[in-house]
Legacy VTK file of the C-alpha trace (Angstrom):
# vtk DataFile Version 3.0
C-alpha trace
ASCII
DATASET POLYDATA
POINTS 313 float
-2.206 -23.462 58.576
-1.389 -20.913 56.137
1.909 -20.551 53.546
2.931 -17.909 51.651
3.255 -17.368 47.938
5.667 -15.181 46.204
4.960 -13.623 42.611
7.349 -16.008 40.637
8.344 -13.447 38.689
11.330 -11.183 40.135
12.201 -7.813 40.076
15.781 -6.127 40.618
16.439 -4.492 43.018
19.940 -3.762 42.200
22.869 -5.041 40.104
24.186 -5.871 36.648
27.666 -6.778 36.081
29.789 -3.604 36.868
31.592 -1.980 39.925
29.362 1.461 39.957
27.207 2.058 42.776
24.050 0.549 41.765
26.644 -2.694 39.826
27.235 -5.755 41.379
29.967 -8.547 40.980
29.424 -11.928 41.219
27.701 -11.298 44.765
27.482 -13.944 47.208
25.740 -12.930 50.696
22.954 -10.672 52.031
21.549 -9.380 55.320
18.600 -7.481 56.053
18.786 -5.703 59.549
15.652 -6.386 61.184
14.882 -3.172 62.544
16.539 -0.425 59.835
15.780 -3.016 56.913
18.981 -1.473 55.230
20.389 -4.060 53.099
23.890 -5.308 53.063
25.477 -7.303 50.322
28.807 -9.181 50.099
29.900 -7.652 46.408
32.310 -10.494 46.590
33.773 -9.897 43.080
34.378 -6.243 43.694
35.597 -6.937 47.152
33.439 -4.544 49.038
30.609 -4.205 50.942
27.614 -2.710 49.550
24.409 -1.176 51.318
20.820 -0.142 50.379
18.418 2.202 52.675
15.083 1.473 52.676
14.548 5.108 50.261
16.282 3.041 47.736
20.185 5.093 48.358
22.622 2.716 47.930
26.440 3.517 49.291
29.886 1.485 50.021
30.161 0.489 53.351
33.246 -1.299 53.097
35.425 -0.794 50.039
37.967 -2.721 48.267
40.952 -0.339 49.313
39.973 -1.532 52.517
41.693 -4.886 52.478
38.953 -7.355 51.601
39.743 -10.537 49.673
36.574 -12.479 48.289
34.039 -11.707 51.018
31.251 -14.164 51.242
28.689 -13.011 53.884
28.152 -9.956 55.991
26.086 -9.302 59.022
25.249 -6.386 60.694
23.786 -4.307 63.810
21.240 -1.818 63.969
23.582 0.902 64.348
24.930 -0.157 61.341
28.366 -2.165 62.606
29.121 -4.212 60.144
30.903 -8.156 60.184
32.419 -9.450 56.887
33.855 -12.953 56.032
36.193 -12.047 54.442
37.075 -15.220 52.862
40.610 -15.030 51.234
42.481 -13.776 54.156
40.995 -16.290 56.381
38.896 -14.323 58.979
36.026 -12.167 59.882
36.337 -8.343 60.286
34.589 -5.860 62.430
33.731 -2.551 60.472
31.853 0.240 62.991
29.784 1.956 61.011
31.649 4.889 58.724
34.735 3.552 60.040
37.787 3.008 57.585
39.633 0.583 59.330
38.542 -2.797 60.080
39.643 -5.369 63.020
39.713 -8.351 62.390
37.574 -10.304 65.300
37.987 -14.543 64.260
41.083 -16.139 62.139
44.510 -14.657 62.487
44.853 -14.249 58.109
46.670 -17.517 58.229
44.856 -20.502 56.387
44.554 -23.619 58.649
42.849 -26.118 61.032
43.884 -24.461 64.374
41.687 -23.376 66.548
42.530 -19.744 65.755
42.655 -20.153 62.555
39.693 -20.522 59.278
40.226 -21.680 55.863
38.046 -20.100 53.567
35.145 -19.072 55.768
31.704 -18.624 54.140
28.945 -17.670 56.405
28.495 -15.883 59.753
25.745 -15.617 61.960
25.442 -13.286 65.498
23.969 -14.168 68.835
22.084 -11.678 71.031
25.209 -11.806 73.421
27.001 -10.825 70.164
29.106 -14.115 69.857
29.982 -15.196 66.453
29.049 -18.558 64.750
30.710 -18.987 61.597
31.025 -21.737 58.392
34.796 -22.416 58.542
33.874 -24.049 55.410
37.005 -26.082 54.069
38.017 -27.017 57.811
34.530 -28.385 57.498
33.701 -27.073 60.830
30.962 -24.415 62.427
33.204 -22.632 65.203
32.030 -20.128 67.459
34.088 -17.175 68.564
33.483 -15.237 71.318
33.275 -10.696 70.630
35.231 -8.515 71.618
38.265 -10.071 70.142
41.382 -10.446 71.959
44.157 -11.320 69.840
46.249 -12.794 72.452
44.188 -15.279 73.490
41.252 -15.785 71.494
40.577 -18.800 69.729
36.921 -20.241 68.353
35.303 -23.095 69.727
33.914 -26.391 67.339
30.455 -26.097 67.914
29.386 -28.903 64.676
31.638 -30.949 62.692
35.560 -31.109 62.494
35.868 -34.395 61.772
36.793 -34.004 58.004
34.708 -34.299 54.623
32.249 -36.926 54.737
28.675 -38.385 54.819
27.970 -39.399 58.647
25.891 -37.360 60.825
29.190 -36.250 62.776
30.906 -34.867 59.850
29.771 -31.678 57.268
31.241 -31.169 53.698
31.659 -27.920 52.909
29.451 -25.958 55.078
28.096 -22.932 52.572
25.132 -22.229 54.325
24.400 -21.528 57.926
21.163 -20.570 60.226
21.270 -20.454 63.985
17.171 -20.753 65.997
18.903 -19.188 69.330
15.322 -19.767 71.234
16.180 -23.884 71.287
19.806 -23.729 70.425
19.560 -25.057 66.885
22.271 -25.040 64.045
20.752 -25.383 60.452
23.957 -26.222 58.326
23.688 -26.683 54.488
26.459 -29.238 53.438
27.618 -28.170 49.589
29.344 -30.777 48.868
26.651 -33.872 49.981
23.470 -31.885 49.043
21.940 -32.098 52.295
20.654 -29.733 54.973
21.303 -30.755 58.641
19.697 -29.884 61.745
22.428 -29.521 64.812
21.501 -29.079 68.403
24.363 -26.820 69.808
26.860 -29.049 71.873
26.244 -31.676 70.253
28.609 -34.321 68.928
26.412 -35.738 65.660
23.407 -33.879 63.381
20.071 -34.657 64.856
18.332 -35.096 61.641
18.992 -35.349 57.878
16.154 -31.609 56.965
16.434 -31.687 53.745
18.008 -33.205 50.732
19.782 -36.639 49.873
22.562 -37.063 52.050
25.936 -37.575 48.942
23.393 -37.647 46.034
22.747 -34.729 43.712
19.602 -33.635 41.833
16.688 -32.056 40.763
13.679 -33.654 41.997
11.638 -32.135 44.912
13.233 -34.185 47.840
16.770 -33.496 46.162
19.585 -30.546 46.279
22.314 -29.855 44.245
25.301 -27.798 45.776
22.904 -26.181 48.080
24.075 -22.852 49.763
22.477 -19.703 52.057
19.405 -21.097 54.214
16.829 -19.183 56.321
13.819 -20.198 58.277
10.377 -18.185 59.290
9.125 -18.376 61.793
7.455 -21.146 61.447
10.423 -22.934 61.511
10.164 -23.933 57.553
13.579 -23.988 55.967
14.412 -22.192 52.885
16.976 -23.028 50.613
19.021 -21.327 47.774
19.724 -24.640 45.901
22.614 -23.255 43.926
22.976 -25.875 41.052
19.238 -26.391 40.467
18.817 -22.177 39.995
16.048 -22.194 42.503
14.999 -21.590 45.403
12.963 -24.361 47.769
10.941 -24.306 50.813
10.490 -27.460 52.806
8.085 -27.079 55.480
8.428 -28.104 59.058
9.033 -31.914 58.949
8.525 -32.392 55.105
11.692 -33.761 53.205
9.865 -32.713 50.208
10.517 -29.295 48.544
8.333 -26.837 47.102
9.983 -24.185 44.732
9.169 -20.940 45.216
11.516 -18.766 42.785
13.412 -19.995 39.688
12.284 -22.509 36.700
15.400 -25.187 37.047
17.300 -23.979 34.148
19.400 -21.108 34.270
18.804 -17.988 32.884
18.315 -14.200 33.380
14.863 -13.490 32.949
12.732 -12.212 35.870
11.333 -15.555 36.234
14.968 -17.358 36.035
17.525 -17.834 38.399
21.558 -18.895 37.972
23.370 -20.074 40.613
21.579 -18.176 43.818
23.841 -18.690 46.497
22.098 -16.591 49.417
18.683 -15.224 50.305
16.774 -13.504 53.321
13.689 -11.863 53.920
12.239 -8.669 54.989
9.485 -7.411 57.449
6.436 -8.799 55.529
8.385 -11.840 54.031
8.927 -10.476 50.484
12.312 -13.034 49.362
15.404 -11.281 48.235
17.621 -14.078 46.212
21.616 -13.199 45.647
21.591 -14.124 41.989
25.074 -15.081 41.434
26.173 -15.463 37.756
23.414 -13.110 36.792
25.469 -10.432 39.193
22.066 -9.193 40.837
19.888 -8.776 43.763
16.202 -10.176 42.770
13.111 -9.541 44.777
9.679 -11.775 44.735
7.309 -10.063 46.600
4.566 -12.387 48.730
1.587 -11.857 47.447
-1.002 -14.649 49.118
-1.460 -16.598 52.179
-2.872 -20.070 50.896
-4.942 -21.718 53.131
-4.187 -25.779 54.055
-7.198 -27.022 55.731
-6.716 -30.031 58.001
-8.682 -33.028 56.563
LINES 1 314
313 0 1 2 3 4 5 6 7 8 9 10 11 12 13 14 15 16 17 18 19 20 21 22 23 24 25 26 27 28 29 30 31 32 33 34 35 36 37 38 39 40 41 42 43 44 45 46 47 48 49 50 51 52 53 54 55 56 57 58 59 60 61 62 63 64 65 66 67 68 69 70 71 72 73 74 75 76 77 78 79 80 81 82 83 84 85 86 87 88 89 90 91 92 93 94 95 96 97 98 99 100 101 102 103 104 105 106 107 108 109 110 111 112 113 114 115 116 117 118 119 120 121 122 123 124 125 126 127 128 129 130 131 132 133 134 135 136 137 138 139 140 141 142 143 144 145 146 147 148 149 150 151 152 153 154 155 156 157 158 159 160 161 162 163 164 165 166 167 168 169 170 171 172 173 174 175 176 177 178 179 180 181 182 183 184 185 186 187 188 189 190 191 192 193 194 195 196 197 198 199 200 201 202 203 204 205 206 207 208 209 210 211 212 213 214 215 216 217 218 219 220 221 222 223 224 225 226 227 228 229 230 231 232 233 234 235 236 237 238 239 240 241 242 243 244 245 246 247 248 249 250 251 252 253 254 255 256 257 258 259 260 261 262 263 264 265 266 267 268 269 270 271 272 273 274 275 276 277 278 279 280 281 282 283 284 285 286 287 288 289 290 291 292 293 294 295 296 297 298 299 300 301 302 303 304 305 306 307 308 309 310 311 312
């Protein structure tokens, strides 16, 4: 088989505390559209949305005048609709693309554990049918919610978790991280609070397996995970893992509990080799890794540069 390496040294591709154009603050989610590869970023501190063409023009999709409260994560479509958690009023708005207004599309802006309601949301993902999935993190719940929105009778569906905080396979604590394999109906859920990654068939009443991490134990060896937060897979089905805490990132290949770090020396810092507190990452077309680089208030970019060969022995 082969794996990819990544130059462990980072550029940036935007950021450095500020609120101008090319500024970040305190960012905490990324998306790169498959097709367009524009890049959207959850400027959660400035409370806006921020987007990068592939020439390198960056722009304000969603501003702060626009009603946004500490948004975590953002998706988006190729024509350049955009979805926003926006985390602090409790639901998930619908931008269309130039569009000043917003609707709001889950949550009704009221915190709580009804089923149209979120409390502090943190991740969303999209299915092809364009229903939502989405980290209702402190109701410690994934919930699905069904698009278009219809305010008079809409209400999300528990699709993992809802039992409360805790360290069984049927319950999550604090879902921060969130991946959805629609091709066998898969939820990847990173618990923040117990360290661990899950793997959830949808419908589902219990995780199927512990993926990666020490279920309620912290730490920094390479089968451990310390507040971990955004998670992707390739498609190869290895899992990826902004491992907040730790300032790396780690990939744990298919069936392997133990994790390989691929960006970020453990200690935090703000050199292009160092990482602090990553909280999201993606990839684009020819798997170069983008890393949200929290407390450093950037966007940091470790380009692939080898396929190394594992021969089977």
């Amino acid at each position: 088989m082969t794996n990819p390496e990544w130059n462990p040294e980072g550029t940036t591709l935007f950021g450095g505390l500020g609120h101008g154009p090319k500024q970040l603050n305190h960012p905490r989610g990324i998306f790169i559209e498959p097709n367009s590869q524009i890049i959207y970023v959850a400027d959660t501190g400035n409370n806006r949305i921020q987007k990068r063409y592939p020439n390198g023009t960056i722009v304000t999709a969603v501003s702060a005048n626009q009603n946004l409260s500490r948004p975590q994560d953002v998706i988006a479509d190729e024509s350049e609709n955009i979805f926003v958690v926006d985390s602090n009023n409790q639901r998930v708005v619908y931008f269309e693309k130039d569009g000043q207004t917003g609707q709001t599309v889950a949550g009704n802006s009221t915190r709580g554990p009804l089923l149209n309601e979120l409390s502090y949301p943190s991740r969303i993902m999209i299915t092809s049918t364009k229903d939502l999935i989405i980290a209702d993190t402190n109701n410690q719940r994934i919930v699905l919610w069904s698009f278009p929105y219809d305010p008079s009778k809409s209400v999300g569906t528990i699709i993992a978790g809802g039992h409360g905080a805790g360290l069984n396979l049927t319950q999550l604590d604090s879902p921060s991280g969130l991946y959805y394999s629609e091709s066998d109906s898969t939820l990847y859920i990173a618990n923040q609070q117990s360290h661990s990654v899950f793997e959830w068939i949808k419908g589902s009443t219990h995780a199927h397996r512990i993926v990666a991490g020490v279920i309620g134990v912290h730490g920094s060896s390479n089968v451990q995970l310390d507040n971990p937060r955004g998670i992707i897979l390739d498609s190869d089905k290895n899992l990826y893992v902004a491992d907040s805490q730790n300032n790396r990132i780690q990939r744990f290949c298919l069936y392997s509990k133990t994790g390989i770090t691929i960006a970020g020396q453990g200690a935090p810092g703000n050199s292009d080799a160092h990482l602090n507190g990553p909280s999201d990452i993606a990839f684009d077309q020819v798997l170069n890794l983008y890393v949200v680089d929290t407390l450093n208030s950037r966007i940091q970019r470790f380009e692939r540069i080898a396929n190394k060969i594992k021969e089977n022995i």
